[in-house]
C-alpha positions as CSV (number, residue, x, y, z in Angstrom):
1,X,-49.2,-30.6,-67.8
2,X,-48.4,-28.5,-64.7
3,X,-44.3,-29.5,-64.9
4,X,-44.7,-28.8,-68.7
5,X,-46.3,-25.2,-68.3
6,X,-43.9,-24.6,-65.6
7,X,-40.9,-25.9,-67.4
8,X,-42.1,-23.5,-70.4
9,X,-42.4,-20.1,-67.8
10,X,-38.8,-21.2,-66.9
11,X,-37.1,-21.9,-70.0
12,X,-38.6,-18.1,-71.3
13,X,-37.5,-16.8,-68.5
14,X,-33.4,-17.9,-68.4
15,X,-34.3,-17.3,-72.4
16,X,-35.4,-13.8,-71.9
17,X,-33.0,-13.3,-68.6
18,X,-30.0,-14.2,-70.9
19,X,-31.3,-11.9,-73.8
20,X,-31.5,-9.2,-71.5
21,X,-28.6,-9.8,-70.1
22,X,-26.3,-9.7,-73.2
23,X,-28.1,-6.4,-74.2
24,X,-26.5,-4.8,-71.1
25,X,-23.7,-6.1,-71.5
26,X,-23.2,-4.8,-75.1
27,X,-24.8,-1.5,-74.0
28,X,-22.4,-1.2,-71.0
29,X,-19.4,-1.9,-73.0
30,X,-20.5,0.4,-75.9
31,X,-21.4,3.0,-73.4
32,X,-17.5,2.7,-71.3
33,X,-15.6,2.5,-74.8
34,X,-17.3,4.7,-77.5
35,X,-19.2,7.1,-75.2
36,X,-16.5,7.6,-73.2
37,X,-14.3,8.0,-75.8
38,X,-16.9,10.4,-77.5
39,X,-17.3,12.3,-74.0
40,X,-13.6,12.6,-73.5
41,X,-13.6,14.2,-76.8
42,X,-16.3,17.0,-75.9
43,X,-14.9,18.0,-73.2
44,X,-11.1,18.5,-74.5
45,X,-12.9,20.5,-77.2
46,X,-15.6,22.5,-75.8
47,X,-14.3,22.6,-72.2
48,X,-12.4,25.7,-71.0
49,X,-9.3,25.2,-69.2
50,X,-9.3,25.5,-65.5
51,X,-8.4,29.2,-64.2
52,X,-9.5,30.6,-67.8
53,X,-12.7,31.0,-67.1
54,X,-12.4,34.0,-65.2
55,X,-11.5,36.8,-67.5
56,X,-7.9,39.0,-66.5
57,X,-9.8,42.2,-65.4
58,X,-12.6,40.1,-63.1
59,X,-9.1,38.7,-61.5
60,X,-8.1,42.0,-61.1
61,X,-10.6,43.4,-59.2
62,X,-11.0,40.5,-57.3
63,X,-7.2,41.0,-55.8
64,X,-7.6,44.4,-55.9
65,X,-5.2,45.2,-57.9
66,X,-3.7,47.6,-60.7
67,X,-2.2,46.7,-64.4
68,X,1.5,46.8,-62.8
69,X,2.3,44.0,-60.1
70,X,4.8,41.7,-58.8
71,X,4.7,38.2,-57.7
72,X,4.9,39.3,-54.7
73,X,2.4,41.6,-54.1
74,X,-0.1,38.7,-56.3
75,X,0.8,36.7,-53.6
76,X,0.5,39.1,-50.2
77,X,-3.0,39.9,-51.6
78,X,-3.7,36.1,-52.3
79,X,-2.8,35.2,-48.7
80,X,-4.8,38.5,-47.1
81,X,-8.0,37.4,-48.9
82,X,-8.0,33.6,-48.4
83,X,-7.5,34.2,-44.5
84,X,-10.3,36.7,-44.9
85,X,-12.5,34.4,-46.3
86,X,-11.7,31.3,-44.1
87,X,-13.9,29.4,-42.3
88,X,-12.2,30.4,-39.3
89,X,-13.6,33.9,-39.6
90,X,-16.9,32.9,-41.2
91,X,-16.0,33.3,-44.7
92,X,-17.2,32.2,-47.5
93,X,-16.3,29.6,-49.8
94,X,-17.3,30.6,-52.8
95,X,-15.1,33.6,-52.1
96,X,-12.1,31.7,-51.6
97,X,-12.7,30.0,-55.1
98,X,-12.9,33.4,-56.5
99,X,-9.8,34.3,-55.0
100,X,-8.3,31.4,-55.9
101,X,-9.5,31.3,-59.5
102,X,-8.4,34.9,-59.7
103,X,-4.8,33.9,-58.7
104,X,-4.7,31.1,-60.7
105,X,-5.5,33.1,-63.6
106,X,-3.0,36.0,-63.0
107,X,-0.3,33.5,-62.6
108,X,-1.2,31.8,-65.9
109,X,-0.7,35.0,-67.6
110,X,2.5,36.1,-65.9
111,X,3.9,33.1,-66.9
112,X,2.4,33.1,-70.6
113,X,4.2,37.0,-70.8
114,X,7.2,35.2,-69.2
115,X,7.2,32.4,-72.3
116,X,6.6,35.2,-75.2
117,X,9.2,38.0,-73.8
118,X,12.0,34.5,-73.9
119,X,10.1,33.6,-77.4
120,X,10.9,37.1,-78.7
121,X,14.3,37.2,-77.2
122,X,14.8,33.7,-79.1
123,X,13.7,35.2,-82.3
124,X,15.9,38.3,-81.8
125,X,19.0,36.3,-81.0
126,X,18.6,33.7,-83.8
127,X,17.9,36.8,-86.6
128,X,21.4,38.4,-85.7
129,X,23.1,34.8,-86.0
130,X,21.4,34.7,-89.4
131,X,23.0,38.5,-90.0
132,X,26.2,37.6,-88.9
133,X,26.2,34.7,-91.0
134,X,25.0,36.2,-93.9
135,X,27.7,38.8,-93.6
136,X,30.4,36.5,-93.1
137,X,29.8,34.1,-95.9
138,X,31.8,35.1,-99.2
139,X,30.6,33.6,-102.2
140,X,33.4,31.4,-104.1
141,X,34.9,33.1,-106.8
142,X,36.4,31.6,-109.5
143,X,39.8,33.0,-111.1
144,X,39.3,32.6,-115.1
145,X,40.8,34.4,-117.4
146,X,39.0,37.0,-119.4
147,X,39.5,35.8,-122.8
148,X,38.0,31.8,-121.9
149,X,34.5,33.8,-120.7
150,X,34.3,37.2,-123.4
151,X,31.3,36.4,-125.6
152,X,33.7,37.5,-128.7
153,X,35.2,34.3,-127.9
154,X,32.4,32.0,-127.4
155,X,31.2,32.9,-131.0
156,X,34.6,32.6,-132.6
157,X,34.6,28.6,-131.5
């Protein structure tokens, strides 16, 4: 009666074992394919895009800087604050991400002016083709003679 008793605990148990084990399973593969489908999907959505979370006139007093700037001086005042802030000197790092977030949101912005100034210079170029085109088309005449088109005639046939 003992092997019997036994032999019941450990068929229960590989029953229960296998049970639970399939129920992972299926939970881990819901979890990698839906749910991380699901997650990927939230965050495309909801998440802001790196460098944009720091507004344009945060970056700019973070590099010090006024409305009108180059490149260049975006990039002197880059490479002054980040040795500033190194560890060499006993910086900070969360400065240096500041400074670096900063930068990285100037740059996005020069760059999106860059795109709509060549957008606009598009737009500009392709409405004086149309113009041109316009004013060079001549419509088709046609050569008839008067009498075939007067209305007189018309309601004489």
């Amino acid at each position: 009666m003992l092997k019997v008793a036994r032999a019941a605990v450990v068929a229960s148990a590989v029953v229960a074992g296998r049970a639970v084990r399939s129920a992972l399973i299926e939970l881990y593969e819901g979890v990698t394919t839906r749910g991380a489908k699901r997650a990927t999907e939230t965050i495309k959505d909801k998440a802001p895009k790196m460098g944009l979370r720091i507004t344009r006139e945060e970056s700019m007093q973070i590099m010090d800087l006024e409305d009108e700037f180059t490149r260049e001086e975006l990039k002197e005042r880059y490479d002054k604050l980040m040795e500033a802030n190194s560890d060499s000197k006993g910086g900070s790092f969360y400065l240096q991400s500041k400074v670096f977030r900063a930068h990285e949101r100037l740059i996005q912005d020069m760059e999106n002016a860059k795109d709509a100034e060549e957008d606009e210079e598009v737009v500009a170029a392709e409405e004086i083709v149309e113009a041109e085109e316009i004013n060079t088309e001549k419509p088709e005449e046609k050569v008839t003679s008067s009498a075939e088109e007067s209305p007189e005639n018309k309601n004489k046939e």
